[in-house]
DRENLUMMAR-969015 format. One line per 5 residues: their letters; for each residue x, y, z of C-alpha. Coordinates in steps of 0.05 Angstrom, whole numbers, always signed. Layout:
! DRENLUMMAR-969015
a> X Y Z; ...
! end
This chain:
! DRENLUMMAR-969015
xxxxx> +0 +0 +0; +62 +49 +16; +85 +37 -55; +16 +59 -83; +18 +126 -38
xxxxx> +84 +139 -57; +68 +131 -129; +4 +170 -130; +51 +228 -97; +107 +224 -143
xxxxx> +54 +226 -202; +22 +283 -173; +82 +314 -163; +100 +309 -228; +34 +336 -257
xxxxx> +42 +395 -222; +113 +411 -240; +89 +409 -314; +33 +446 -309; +76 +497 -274
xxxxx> +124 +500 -332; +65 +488 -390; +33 +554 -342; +30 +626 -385; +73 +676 -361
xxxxx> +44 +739 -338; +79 +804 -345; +44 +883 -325; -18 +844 -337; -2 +805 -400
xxxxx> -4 +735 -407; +42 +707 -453; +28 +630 -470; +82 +580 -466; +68 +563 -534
xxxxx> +50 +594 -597; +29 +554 -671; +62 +591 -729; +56 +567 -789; +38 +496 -764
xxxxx> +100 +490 -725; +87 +501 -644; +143 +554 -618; +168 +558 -543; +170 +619 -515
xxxxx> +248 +637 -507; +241 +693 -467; +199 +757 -452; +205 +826 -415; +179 +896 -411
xxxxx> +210 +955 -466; +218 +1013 -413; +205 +1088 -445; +261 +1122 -384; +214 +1092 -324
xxxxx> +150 +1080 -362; +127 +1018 -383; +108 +1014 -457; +100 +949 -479; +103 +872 -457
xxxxx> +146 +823 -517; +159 +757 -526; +200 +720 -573; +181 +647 -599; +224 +601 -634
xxxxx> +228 +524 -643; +291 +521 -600; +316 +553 -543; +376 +591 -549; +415 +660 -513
xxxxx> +450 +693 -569; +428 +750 -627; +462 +708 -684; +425 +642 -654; +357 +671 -664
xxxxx> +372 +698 -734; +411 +637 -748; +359 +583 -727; +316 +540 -786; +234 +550 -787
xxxxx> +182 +601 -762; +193 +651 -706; +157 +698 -682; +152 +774 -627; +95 +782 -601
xxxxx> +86 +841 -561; +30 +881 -530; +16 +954 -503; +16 +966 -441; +3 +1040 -450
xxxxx> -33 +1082 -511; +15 +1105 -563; +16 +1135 -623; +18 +1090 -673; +54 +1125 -728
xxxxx> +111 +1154 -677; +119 +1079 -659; +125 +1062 -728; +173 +1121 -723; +214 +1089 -673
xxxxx> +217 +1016 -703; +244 +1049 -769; +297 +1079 -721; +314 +1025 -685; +332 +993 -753
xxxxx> +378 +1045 -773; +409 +1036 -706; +439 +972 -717; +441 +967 -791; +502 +1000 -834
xxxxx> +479 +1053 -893; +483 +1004 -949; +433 +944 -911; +383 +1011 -900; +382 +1030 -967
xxxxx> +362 +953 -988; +310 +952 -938; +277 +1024 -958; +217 +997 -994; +198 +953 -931
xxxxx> +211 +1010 -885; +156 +1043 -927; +114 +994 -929; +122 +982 -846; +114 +1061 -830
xxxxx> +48 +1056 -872; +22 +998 -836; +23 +1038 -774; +9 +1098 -798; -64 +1073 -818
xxxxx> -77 +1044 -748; -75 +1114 -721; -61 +1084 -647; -46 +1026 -610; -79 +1025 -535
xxxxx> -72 +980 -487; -84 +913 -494; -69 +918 -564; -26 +870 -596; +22 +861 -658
xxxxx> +65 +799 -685; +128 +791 -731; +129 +724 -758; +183 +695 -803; +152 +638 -843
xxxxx> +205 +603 -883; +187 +604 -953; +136 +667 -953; +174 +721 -916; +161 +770 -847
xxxxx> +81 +769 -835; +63 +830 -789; -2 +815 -755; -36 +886 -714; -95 +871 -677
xxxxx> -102 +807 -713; -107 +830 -775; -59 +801 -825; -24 +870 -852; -22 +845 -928
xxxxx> +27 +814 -969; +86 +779 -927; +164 +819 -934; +196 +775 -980; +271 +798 -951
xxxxx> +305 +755 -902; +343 +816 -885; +269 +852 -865; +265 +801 -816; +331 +801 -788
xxxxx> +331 +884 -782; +267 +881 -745; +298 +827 -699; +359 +875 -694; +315 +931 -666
xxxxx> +305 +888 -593; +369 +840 -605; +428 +890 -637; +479 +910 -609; +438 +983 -595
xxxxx> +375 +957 -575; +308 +988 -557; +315 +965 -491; +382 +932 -462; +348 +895 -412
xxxxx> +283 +868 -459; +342 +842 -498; +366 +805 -439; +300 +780 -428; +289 +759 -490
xxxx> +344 +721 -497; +324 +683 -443; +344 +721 -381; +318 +757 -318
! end
């Protein structure tokens, strides 16, 4: 009978630890799942923080890939889908943060990678231009999809034809990951740390 009770503890011992892991992690009020489908592959999330505007929080992001990993070139480097996900924590103008994406790219990209990236750039500033603001709550994704391109999702909304350019994808990923990121500590929550 001891054996029994000892397995029934160790089994719901285990449970629990899993569902603990498998658990969505909540951030300022955001849940991010554990998990996310893209393009029928199922992502883990690989870290997630909060972008901090000097003390105020903006917005909540997490980055999803099939594989864990802690480096800039890893994420860029690794096969499939990925995808950021991140969500407003505060009201912003929507065409200032389109603003600010388009100069986080020039941040970490040289002249002559901006100048092959300018139609995209257009394209991008447009797609936030149109959506006037983004409030709380409100959420956008970047997802590479091998084979189609970067697919920017606002509100749910599929925002047209996918980029075509692996370089789009990599010079949005440089904007959190570079080496002058939005956000130094995002980045080191993104990859994976505290």
């Amino acid at each position: 009978m001891k054996l029994v009770q000892h397995l029934v503890l160790a089994l719901g011992a285990t449970l629990f630890a899993f569902n603990a892991l498998a658990a969505p992690v909540e951030i300022h009020g955001v849940k991010l799942e554990d998990t996310a489908q893209v393009h029928g592959t199922q992502l883990q999330l690989n870290g997630a923080g909060t972008r901090y505007k000097f003390v105020v929080k903006v917005y909540v992001a997490g980055l999803y890939l099939a594989k864990k990993v802690n480096t800039p070139d890893e994420v860029i480097s690794q096969p499939g889908p990925k995808r950021l996900s991140i969500t407003m924590v505060r009201d912003v103008d929507a065409n200032e943060f389109g603003k600010l994406l388009t100069r986080g790219i020039e941040d970490n990209m040289g002249k002559a990678a901006i100048s092959k990236l300018i139609p995209g750039l257009l394209r991008m500033g447009k797609i936030f231009f149109d959506h006037k603001k983004l409030v709380v709550g409100d959420n956008f994704t970047i997802d590479w999809v091998p084979g189609s391109g970067t697919v920017i999702t606002v509100k749910d909304v599929v925002q047209g034809e996918p980029f075509q350019e692996p370089e789009f994808f990599k010079a949005l990923m440089m904007i959190w990951l570079g080496s002058s990121p939005a956000d130094y500590k995002l980045k080191e929550a993104l990859l994976g740390g505290k």
